[in-house]
C-alpha positions as CSV (number, residue, x, y, z in Angstrom):
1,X,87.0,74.4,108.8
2,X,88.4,74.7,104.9
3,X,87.3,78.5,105.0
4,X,89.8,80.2,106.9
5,X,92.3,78.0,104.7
6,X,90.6,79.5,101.6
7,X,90.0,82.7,102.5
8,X,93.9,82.8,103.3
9,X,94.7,81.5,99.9
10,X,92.4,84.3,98.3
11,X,94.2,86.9,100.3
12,X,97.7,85.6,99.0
13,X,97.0,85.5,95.4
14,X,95.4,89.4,95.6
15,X,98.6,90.4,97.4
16,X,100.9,88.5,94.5
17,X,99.3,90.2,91.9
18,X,99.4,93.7,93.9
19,X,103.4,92.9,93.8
20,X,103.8,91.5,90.5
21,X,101.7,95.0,89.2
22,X,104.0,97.3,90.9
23,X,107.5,95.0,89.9
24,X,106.0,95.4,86.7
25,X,105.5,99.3,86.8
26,X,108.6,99.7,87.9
27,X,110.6,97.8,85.3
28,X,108.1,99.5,83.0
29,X,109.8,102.9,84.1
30,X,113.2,102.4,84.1
């Protein structure tokens, strides 16, 4: 029962770091 839960969290984190790497590119280029 706790893996859909996990696997959920997982998901989240990769997709936070996908957005804080392209907030960061783009402050990087302006």
């Amino acid at each position: 029962m706790i893996w859909p839960f996990y696997l959920a969290i997982q998901l989240l984190i990769y997709n936070l770091v996908r957005i804080v790497k392209l907030v960061h590119s783009i402050i990087r280029s302006i």
